[in-house]
N, C-alpha and C positions, 0 to 999 in steps of 0.2 A: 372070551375068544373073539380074537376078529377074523370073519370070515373072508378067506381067499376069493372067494367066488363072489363075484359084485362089489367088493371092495378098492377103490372107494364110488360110495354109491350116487354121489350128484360130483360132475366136472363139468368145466366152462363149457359153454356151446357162443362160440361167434355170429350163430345163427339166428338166434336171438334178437330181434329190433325192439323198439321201444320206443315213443314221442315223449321224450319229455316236456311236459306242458311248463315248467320253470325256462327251459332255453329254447322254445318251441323247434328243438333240433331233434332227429331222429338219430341214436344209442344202440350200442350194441351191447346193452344192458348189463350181461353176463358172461361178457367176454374172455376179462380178464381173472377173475379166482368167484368162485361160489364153495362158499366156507360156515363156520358157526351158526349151526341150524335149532332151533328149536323143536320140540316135538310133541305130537298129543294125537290118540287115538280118537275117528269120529267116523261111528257105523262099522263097518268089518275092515278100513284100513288105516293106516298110517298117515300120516301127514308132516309135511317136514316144512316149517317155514326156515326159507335160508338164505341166508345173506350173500348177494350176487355185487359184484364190481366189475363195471365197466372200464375199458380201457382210456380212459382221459384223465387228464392233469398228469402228473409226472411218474417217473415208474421203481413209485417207494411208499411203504405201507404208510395208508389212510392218508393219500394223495390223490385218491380216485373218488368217484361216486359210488354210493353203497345204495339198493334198494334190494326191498324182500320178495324173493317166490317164492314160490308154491309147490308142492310135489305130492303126490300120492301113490301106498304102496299098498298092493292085499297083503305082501311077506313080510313086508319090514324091510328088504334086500331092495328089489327093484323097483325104482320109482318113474312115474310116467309125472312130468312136469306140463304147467298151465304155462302158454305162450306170453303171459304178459308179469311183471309183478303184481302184487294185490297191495304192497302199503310204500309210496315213494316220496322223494321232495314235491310238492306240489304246490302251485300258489293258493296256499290258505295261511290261517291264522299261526302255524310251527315252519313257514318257509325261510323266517331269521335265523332260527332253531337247527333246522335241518339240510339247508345248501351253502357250499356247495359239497360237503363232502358223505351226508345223506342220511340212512338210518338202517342199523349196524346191530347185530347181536343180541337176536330175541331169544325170552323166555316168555313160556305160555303156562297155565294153569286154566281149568274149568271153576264152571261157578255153579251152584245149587240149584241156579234159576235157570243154564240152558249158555247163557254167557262164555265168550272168552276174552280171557284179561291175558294184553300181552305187555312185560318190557320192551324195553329196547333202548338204544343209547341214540341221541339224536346229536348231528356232526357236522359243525360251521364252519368247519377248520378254526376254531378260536377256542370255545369249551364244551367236553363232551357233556349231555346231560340225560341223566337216567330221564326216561320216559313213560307214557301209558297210553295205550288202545287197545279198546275194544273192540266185538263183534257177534256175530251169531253164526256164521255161517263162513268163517276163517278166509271169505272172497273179498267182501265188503268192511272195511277198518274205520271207527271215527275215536279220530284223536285226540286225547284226553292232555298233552303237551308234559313239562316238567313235570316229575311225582312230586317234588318239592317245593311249586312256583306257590303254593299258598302259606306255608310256615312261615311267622314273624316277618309277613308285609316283603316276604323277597328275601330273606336272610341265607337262605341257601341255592340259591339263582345263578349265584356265580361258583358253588362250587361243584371241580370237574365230579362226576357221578356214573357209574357205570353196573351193568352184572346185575341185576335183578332179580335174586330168586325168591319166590313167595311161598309162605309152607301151606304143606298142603296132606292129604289124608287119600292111600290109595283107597278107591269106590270098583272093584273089578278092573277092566283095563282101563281106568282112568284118574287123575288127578286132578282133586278136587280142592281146591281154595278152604284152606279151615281157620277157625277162631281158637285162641287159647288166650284166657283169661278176657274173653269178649273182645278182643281183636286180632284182626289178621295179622300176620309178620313175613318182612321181609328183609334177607339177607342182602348184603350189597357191595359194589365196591373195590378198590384197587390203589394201592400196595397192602390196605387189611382190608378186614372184613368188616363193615360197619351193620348196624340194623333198624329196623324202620317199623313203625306201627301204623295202620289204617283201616279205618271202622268201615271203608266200603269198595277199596281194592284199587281206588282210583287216586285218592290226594293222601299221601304220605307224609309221616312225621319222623324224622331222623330222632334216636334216644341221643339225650346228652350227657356226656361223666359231670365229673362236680366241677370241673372249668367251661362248663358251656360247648366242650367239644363234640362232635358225632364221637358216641362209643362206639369204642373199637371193642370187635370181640373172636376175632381169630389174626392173629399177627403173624408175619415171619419168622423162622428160625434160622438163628444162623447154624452153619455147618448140618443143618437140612435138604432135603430135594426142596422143600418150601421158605428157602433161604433169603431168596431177592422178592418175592411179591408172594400174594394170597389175593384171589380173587374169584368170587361168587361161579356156583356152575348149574346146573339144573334146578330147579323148584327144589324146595328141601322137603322132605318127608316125615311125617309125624308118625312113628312107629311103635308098638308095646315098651321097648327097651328109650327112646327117647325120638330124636330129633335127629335125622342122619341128613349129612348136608355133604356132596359132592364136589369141590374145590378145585379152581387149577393153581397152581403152581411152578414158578420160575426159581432157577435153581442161579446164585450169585456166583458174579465172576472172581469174587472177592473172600468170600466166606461162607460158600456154600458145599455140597454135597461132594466131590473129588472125581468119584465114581460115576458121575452124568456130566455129561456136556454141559458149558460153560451156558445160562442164560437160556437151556430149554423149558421147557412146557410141558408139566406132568397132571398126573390128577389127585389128589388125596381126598380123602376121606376125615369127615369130622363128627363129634356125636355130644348132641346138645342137648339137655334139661326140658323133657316133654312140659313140665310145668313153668320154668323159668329159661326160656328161650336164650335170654342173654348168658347162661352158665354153661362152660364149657366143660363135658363131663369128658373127651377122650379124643383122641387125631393118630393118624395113622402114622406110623417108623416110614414106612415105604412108601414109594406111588403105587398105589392099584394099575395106575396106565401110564403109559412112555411112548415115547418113539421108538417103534423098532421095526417100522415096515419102509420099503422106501418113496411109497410116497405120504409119508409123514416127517419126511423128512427133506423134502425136494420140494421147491414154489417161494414164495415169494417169500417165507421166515426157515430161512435154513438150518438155523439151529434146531428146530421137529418142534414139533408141537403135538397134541393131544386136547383140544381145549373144546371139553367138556362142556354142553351145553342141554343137550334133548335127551329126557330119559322117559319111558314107556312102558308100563307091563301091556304084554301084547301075547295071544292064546300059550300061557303059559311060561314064558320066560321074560328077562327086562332085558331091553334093545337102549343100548347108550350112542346117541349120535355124536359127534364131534369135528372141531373143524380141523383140518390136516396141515400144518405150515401155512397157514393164510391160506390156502389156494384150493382144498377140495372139502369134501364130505366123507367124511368116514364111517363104518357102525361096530360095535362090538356087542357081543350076545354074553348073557349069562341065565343059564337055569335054575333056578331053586332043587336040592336034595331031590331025587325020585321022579323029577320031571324031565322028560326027554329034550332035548334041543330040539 
Protein backbone atom coordinates (compact mmCIF):
# COMPACT_ATOMS: atom_id res chain seq x y z
CA UNK A 1 0.00 0.00 0.00
CA UNK A 2 1.24 3.48 -0.51
CA UNK A 3 -0.18 5.78 1.51
CA UNK A 4 -2.03 8.89 0.25
CA UNK A 5 -1.38 10.79 3.13
CA UNK A 6 2.52 12.00 3.32
CA UNK A 7 3.26 10.56 0.34
CA UNK A 8 5.68 11.39 -1.07
CA UNK A 9 7.59 11.82 2.23
CA UNK A 10 11.01 13.77 1.66
CA UNK A 11 10.96 16.66 -1.54
CA UNK A 12 13.39 19.22 -2.47
CA UNK A 13 13.54 22.22 0.00
CA UNK A 14 15.65 25.36 -1.93
CA UNK A 15 16.02 26.33 1.64
CA UNK A 16 18.70 24.24 2.25
CA UNK A 17 22.35 25.81 2.13
CA UNK A 18 25.40 23.98 2.48
CA UNK A 19 29.48 25.04 2.23
CA UNK A 20 30.99 22.98 0.27
CA UNK A 21 34.32 22.67 1.49
CA UNK A 22 35.66 21.05 -2.18
CA UNK A 23 34.43 24.60 -3.95
CA UNK A 24 34.44 26.66 -0.84
CA UNK A 25 31.01 27.96 -2.47
CA UNK A 26 27.91 27.94 -0.56
CA UNK A 27 24.96 25.23 -2.30
CA UNK A 28 21.57 24.78 -2.26
CA UNK A 29 22.24 21.37 -1.48
CA UNK A 30 18.81 19.92 -2.09
CA UNK A 31 17.48 21.91 -4.20
CA UNK A 32 17.12 20.11 -7.10
CA UNK A 33 15.51 16.17 -6.51
CA UNK A 34 16.15 14.29 -3.01
CA UNK A 35 15.49 10.66 -4.26
CA UNK A 36 16.94 6.81 -3.39
CA UNK A 37 17.00 6.72 0.31
CA UNK A 38 18.26 4.10 2.47
CA UNK A 39 16.83 3.02 5.68
CA UNK A 40 17.35 1.46 9.12
CA UNK A 41 15.44 1.85 12.46
CA UNK A 42 17.58 3.46 15.69
CA UNK A 43 15.75 3.80 19.04
CA UNK A 44 11.88 4.44 18.56
CA UNK A 45 12.28 6.03 15.03
CA UNK A 46 13.02 5.86 11.55
CA UNK A 47 15.89 7.25 9.74
CA UNK A 48 16.20 7.66 6.15
CA UNK A 49 19.51 8.42 4.53
CA UNK A 50 18.76 10.14 1.11
CA UNK A 51 20.25 11.20 -1.74
CA UNK A 52 19.83 15.11 -2.21
CA UNK A 53 20.89 16.97 -5.72
CA UNK A 54 21.77 20.39 -5.85
CA UNK A 55 20.89 22.49 -8.69
CA UNK A 56 24.48 22.84 -10.61
CA UNK A 57 25.99 21.53 -13.77
CA UNK A 58 23.42 20.94 -16.41
CA UNK A 59 19.84 19.96 -16.21
CA UNK A 60 20.22 16.04 -16.95
CA UNK A 61 20.50 13.15 -14.68
CA UNK A 62 23.73 12.72 -12.85
CA UNK A 63 25.01 16.05 -14.08
CA UNK A 64 24.48 17.51 -10.59
CA UNK A 65 26.15 17.06 -7.21
CA UNK A 66 24.62 14.26 -5.20
CA UNK A 67 25.22 14.36 -1.17
CA UNK A 68 23.34 12.33 1.68
CA UNK A 69 20.83 13.65 4.44
CA UNK A 70 19.48 12.83 7.09
CA UNK A 71 15.89 12.42 8.23
CA UNK A 72 13.98 11.05 11.14
CA UNK A 73 10.49 9.74 11.69
CA UNK A 74 8.53 8.35 15.02
CA UNK A 75 5.65 6.97 12.03
CA UNK A 76 7.66 6.02 9.29
CA UNK A 77 5.36 8.71 7.32
CA UNK A 78 6.64 12.02 8.51
CA UNK A 79 10.10 12.92 8.57
CA UNK A 80 11.63 15.99 10.33
CA UNK A 81 15.18 16.49 8.34
CA UNK A 82 18.86 17.71 9.86
CA UNK A 83 19.81 21.05 8.27
CA UNK A 84 23.13 19.97 6.91
CA UNK A 85 24.18 16.58 5.04
CA UNK A 86 26.07 14.06 7.18
CA UNK A 87 28.27 12.26 4.20
CA UNK A 88 29.53 14.76 1.02
CA UNK A 89 32.50 15.40 -1.47
CA UNK A 90 34.93 16.51 0.79
CA UNK A 91 38.65 17.29 0.48
CA UNK A 92 39.99 13.97 1.75
CA UNK A 93 41.44 10.90 0.58
CA UNK A 94 37.88 9.72 -1.91
CA UNK A 95 37.72 13.57 -3.44
CA UNK A 96 39.13 11.79 -7.00
CA UNK A 97 36.47 9.33 -6.31
CA UNK A 98 33.66 11.49 -5.41
CA UNK A 99 33.63 15.09 -7.37
CA UNK A 100 32.44 16.43 -9.08
CA UNK A 101 29.32 14.66 -9.28
CA UNK A 102 29.30 13.24 -5.56
CA UNK A 103 27.80 10.25 -3.57
CA UNK A 104 24.63 8.67 -4.79
CA UNK A 105 22.38 5.66 -3.62
CA UNK A 106 22.96 4.21 -0.11
CA UNK A 107 22.24 0.96 1.51
CA UNK A 108 22.61 0.46 5.16
CA UNK A 109 22.75 -2.65 7.21
CA UNK A 110 23.66 -2.91 11.27
CA UNK A 111 26.32 -4.76 12.70
CA UNK A 112 26.60 -7.09 15.98
CA UNK A 113 28.92 -4.74 17.53
CA UNK A 114 26.68 -1.48 17.49
CA UNK A 115 28.14 -0.35 13.94
CA UNK A 116 26.73 0.98 10.62
CA UNK A 117 27.89 -0.32 7.32
CA UNK A 118 26.74 1.89 4.49
CA UNK A 119 27.07 1.54 0.30
CA UNK A 120 26.96 3.87 -1.68
CA UNK A 121 28.15 4.71 -5.29
CA UNK A 122 30.71 7.27 -5.42
CA UNK A 123 30.60 9.88 -8.80
CA UNK A 124 33.48 11.54 -10.95
CA UNK A 125 31.59 11.91 -13.78
CA UNK A 126 34.08 9.32 -15.20
CA UNK A 127 33.30 5.84 -13.25
CA UNK A 128 30.72 5.05 -10.88
CA UNK A 129 32.10 3.05 -7.97
CA UNK A 130 30.45 0.85 -5.27
CA UNK A 131 31.70 2.09 -1.98
CA UNK A 132 31.88 1.75 1.96
CA UNK A 133 31.39 3.90 5.28
CA UNK A 134 30.95 3.52 8.27
CA UNK A 135 29.54 4.90 11.76
CA UNK A 136 27.96 4.70 15.13
CA UNK A 137 25.74 7.08 15.35
CA UNK A 138 24.45 7.71 11.31
CA UNK A 139 25.75 11.76 11.89
CA UNK A 140 29.47 11.11 11.84
CA UNK A 141 30.70 8.74 8.51
CA UNK A 142 34.45 7.66 8.03
CA UNK A 143 35.02 6.44 4.63
CA UNK A 144 36.28 3.27 3.93
CA UNK A 145 36.58 4.24 -0.38
CA UNK A 146 36.18 1.36 -3.17
CA UNK A 147 34.71 -2.16 -1.85
CA UNK A 148 36.97 -3.36 -4.56
CA UNK A 149 40.21 -1.10 -4.36
CA UNK A 150 42.06 -4.02 -2.59
CA UNK A 151 41.29 -7.24 -5.07
CA UNK A 152 44.44 -8.43 -7.33
CA UNK A 153 46.55 -4.99 -6.77
CA UNK A 154 43.40 -2.73 -8.44
CA UNK A 155 41.94 -5.25 -10.74
CA UNK A 156 38.43 -4.07 -10.29
CA UNK A 157 39.23 -0.26 -9.76
CA UNK A 158 38.21 0.61 -13.04
CA UNK A 159 35.04 -1.24 -13.20
CA UNK A 160 31.73 0.74 -13.10
CA UNK A 161 29.97 -0.78 -9.77
CA UNK A 162 27.06 0.25 -8.18
CA UNK A 163 23.69 -1.10 -5.87
CA UNK A 164 25.06 -2.64 -2.68
CA UNK A 165 22.89 -4.89 -0.93
CA UNK A 166 24.51 -6.95 1.86
CA UNK A 167 22.37 -9.86 3.58
CA UNK A 168 21.31 -9.61 6.36
CA UNK A 169 19.06 -11.53 9.17
CA UNK A 170 15.90 -9.65 10.64
CA UNK A 171 16.98 -9.05 14.81
CA UNK A 172 13.16 -7.28 15.73
CA UNK A 173 12.94 -4.04 13.98
CA UNK A 174 16.26 -4.37 12.67
CA UNK A 175 18.69 -5.67 10.06
CA UNK A 176 21.56 -7.06 10.95
CA UNK A 177 24.70 -7.92 8.86
CA UNK A 178 24.88 -12.07 8.79
CA UNK A 179 27.50 -14.64 7.91
CA UNK A 180 26.79 -17.84 5.77
CA UNK A 181 29.31 -20.26 5.24
CA UNK A 182 31.63 -17.77 7.45
CA UNK A 183 31.09 -14.80 5.28
CA UNK A 184 29.15 -11.89 4.59
CA UNK A 185 27.41 -11.50 1.02
CA UNK A 186 26.80 -8.92 -0.96
CA UNK A 187 24.48 -8.47 -3.88
CA UNK A 188 25.42 -5.96 -6.51
CA UNK A 189 25.26 -4.15 -9.58
CA UNK A 190 23.73 -3.02 -13.10
CA UNK A 191 22.59 -4.49 -16.04
CA UNK A 192 22.84 -7.93 -13.76
CA UNK A 193 23.22 -8.82 -10.68
CA UNK A 194 26.80 -9.75 -9.59
CA UNK A 195 28.01 -10.87 -5.96
CA UNK A 196 30.68 -10.26 -3.52
CA UNK A 197 32.08 -11.99 -0.38
CA UNK A 198 33.75 -10.08 2.86
CA UNK A 199 35.08 -11.35 6.13
CA UNK A 200 34.52 -7.81 7.75
CA UNK A 201 31.84 -5.86 5.82
CA UNK A 202 34.35 -3.27 4.60
CA UNK A 203 36.83 -4.72 1.62
CA UNK A 204 35.03 -6.88 -0.78
CA UNK A 205 35.82 -9.70 -3.19
CA UNK A 206 33.80 -9.99 -6.41
CA UNK A 207 32.93 -14.16 -7.08
CA UNK A 208 34.36 -15.05 -10.44
CA UNK A 209 32.72 -17.80 -13.28
CA UNK A 210 35.32 -20.02 -14.88
CA UNK A 211 36.62 -16.92 -17.29
CA UNK A 212 37.70 -14.80 -14.68
CA UNK A 213 34.41 -12.82 -14.93
CA UNK A 214 32.41 -11.15 -11.91
CA UNK A 215 29.52 -13.85 -11.69
CA UNK A 216 26.63 -12.84 -12.65
CA UNK A 217 23.75 -14.24 -10.84
CA UNK A 218 20.39 -12.55 -11.60
CA UNK A 219 20.20 -11.41 -15.40
CA UNK A 220 17.44 -9.82 -17.65
CA UNK A 221 14.63 -11.36 -19.27
CA UNK A 222 13.59 -10.54 -22.38
CA UNK A 223 9.91 -9.90 -23.08
CA UNK A 224 10.00 -9.28 -19.03
CA UNK A 225 9.17 -6.13 -16.82
CA UNK A 226 12.98 -7.20 -15.97
CA UNK A 227 13.79 -7.12 -19.60
CA UNK A 228 16.43 -4.17 -20.22
CA UNK A 229 18.40 -4.23 -16.70
CA UNK A 230 18.40 -5.98 -12.95
CA UNK A 231 19.80 -4.09 -10.38
CA UNK A 232 20.53 -4.51 -6.58
CA UNK A 233 17.64 -2.97 -4.00
CA UNK A 234 17.48 -3.04 -0.30
CA UNK A 235 19.87 -5.46 1.98
CA UNK A 236 18.76 -8.93 1.11
CA UNK A 237 17.20 -10.97 3.87
CA UNK A 238 18.11 -14.21 5.04
CA UNK A 239 14.82 -15.92 5.80
CA UNK A 240 13.44 -19.81 6.86
CA UNK A 241 12.48 -20.48 3.10
CA UNK A 242 15.76 -18.84 1.69
CA UNK A 243 17.28 -15.53 0.68
CA UNK A 244 14.66 -13.00 -0.57
CA UNK A 245 16.36 -10.16 -2.46
CA UNK A 246 14.36 -7.03 -3.53
CA UNK A 247 15.36 -5.84 -7.26
CA UNK A 248 14.64 -2.85 -9.56
CA UNK A 249 14.10 -3.45 -12.79
CA UNK A 250 13.85 -1.57 -16.31
CA UNK A 251 11.55 -2.72 -18.81
CA UNK A 252 13.36 -2.71 -22.75
CA UNK A 253 12.29 -0.71 -25.51
CA UNK A 254 13.22 -3.50 -27.71
CA UNK A 255 12.09 -6.71 -26.20
CA UNK A 256 10.54 -6.14 -23.07
CA UNK A 257 7.27 -6.26 -21.28
CA UNK A 258 4.40 -4.47 -23.98
CA UNK A 259 2.09 -3.90 -21.06
CA UNK A 260 4.60 -1.22 -19.14
CA UNK A 261 5.98 1.68 -20.40
CA UNK A 262 8.99 1.60 -22.60
CA UNK A 263 12.27 1.75 -20.22
CA UNK A 264 10.33 2.18 -16.66
CA UNK A 265 11.44 1.33 -13.33
CA UNK A 266 9.63 -1.51 -11.42
CA UNK A 267 10.62 -3.68 -8.50
CA UNK A 268 10.77 -7.50 -8.47
CA UNK A 269 11.30 -9.96 -6.21
CA UNK A 270 14.01 -12.87 -6.11
CA UNK A 271 14.62 -15.98 -3.78
CA UNK A 272 18.13 -17.33 -3.26
CA UNK A 273 19.76 -20.63 -1.71
CA UNK A 274 19.94 -19.71 2.25
CA UNK A 275 22.95 -22.18 1.95
CA UNK A 276 24.35 -21.32 -1.39
CA UNK A 277 23.84 -17.58 -1.91
CA UNK A 278 24.91 -17.79 -5.49
CA UNK A 279 21.78 -20.44 -6.48
CA UNK A 280 18.86 -18.89 -7.72
CA UNK A 281 15.90 -20.79 -6.48
CA UNK A 282 12.73 -18.54 -7.84
CA UNK A 283 11.91 -14.41 -9.25
CA UNK A 284 8.78 -13.04 -9.60
CA UNK A 285 6.24 -13.15 -13.15
CA UNK A 286 5.22 -9.59 -12.04
CA UNK A 287 6.59 -6.37 -10.38
CA UNK A 288 5.32 -6.28 -6.83
CA UNK A 289 5.78 -2.25 -7.40
CA UNK A 290 5.34 0.23 -10.52
CA UNK A 291 4.52 3.61 -11.29
CA UNK A 292 1.08 4.30 -10.77
CA UNK A 293 0.92 7.43 -8.57
CA UNK A 294 1.72 10.79 -10.34
CA UNK A 295 4.33 11.81 -8.63
CA UNK A 296 6.16 8.66 -9.66
CA UNK A 297 5.92 9.52 -12.58
CA UNK A 298 6.68 13.42 -12.96
CA UNK A 299 10.63 14.91 -12.22
CA UNK A 300 13.54 14.49 -13.64
CA UNK A 301 13.08 10.34 -15.23
CA UNK A 302 9.56 10.54 -16.78
CA UNK A 303 9.23 7.35 -17.74
CA UNK A 304 8.26 6.51 -13.39
CA UNK A 305 10.27 4.92 -11.48
CA UNK A 306 9.84 2.89 -8.26
CA UNK A 307 13.58 2.25 -7.22
CA UNK A 308 13.62 0.44 -4.41
CA UNK A 309 16.18 1.09 -1.95
CA UNK A 310 15.25 1.28 2.14
CA UNK A 311 13.41 -1.48 3.60
CA UNK A 312 12.47 -1.72 7.55
CA UNK A 313 10.24 -3.85 9.92
CA UNK A 314 9.06 -1.05 12.14
CA UNK A 315 6.16 -1.70 15.17
CA UNK A 316 4.77 -4.36 13.30
CA UNK A 317 4.55 -3.89 9.63
CA UNK A 318 7.70 -3.37 6.79
CA UNK A 319 7.92 0.16 5.45
CA UNK A 320 9.64 0.01 1.80
CA UNK A 321 11.30 3.60 0.84
CA UNK A 322 11.89 4.31 -2.75
CA UNK A 323 13.14 7.00 -4.88
CA UNK A 324 10.22 8.46 -7.36
CA UNK A 325 11.40 9.51 -11.07
CA UNK A 326 14.79 10.81 -9.67
CA UNK A 327 13.20 13.57 -7.85
CA UNK A 328 11.45 12.66 -4.49
CA UNK A 329 10.87 9.93 -1.71
CA UNK A 330 8.26 7.81 -1.59
CA UNK A 331 6.96 4.94 1.16
CA UNK A 332 4.85 1.87 0.67
CA UNK A 333 3.55 -0.07 3.74
CA UNK A 334 2.92 -3.88 4.08
CA UNK A 335 1.64 -5.92 7.05
CA UNK A 336 2.13 -9.33 7.77
CA UNK A 337 -1.43 -11.73 8.11
CA UNK A 338 -3.18 -10.52 11.54
CA UNK A 339 -1.24 -7.47 11.94
CA UNK A 340 -2.96 -4.25 11.63
CA UNK A 341 -1.51 -1.37 9.43
Amino acid sequence: MKPSAGNPVIVPDARSIFRSPVSDSVVRWEEYATFNPAAVVRGDSVYLLYRAEDASGERKIGAHTSRLGLAASGDGIHFTRRAQPVLYPDRDAQQGNEWPGGVEDPRIVETGDGRYVLTYTQWNRDVPRLAVASSTDLVTWTKHGPAFAAVDSGKYLRLESKSGAILCRVVGDHLVATKVNGKYWMYFDVPDILIATSDDLIHWTPLEDDNGKPLKVLSPRPGWFDSWLVEGGPPAILTSRGIVLLYNAGNSATHGDPRLPTHVYAGGQALFDARNPVRLIARTREPFIRPTEPYERSGQYVEGTTFVEGLVPFRGRWLLYYGTADSRVGVATWAPKGRKR
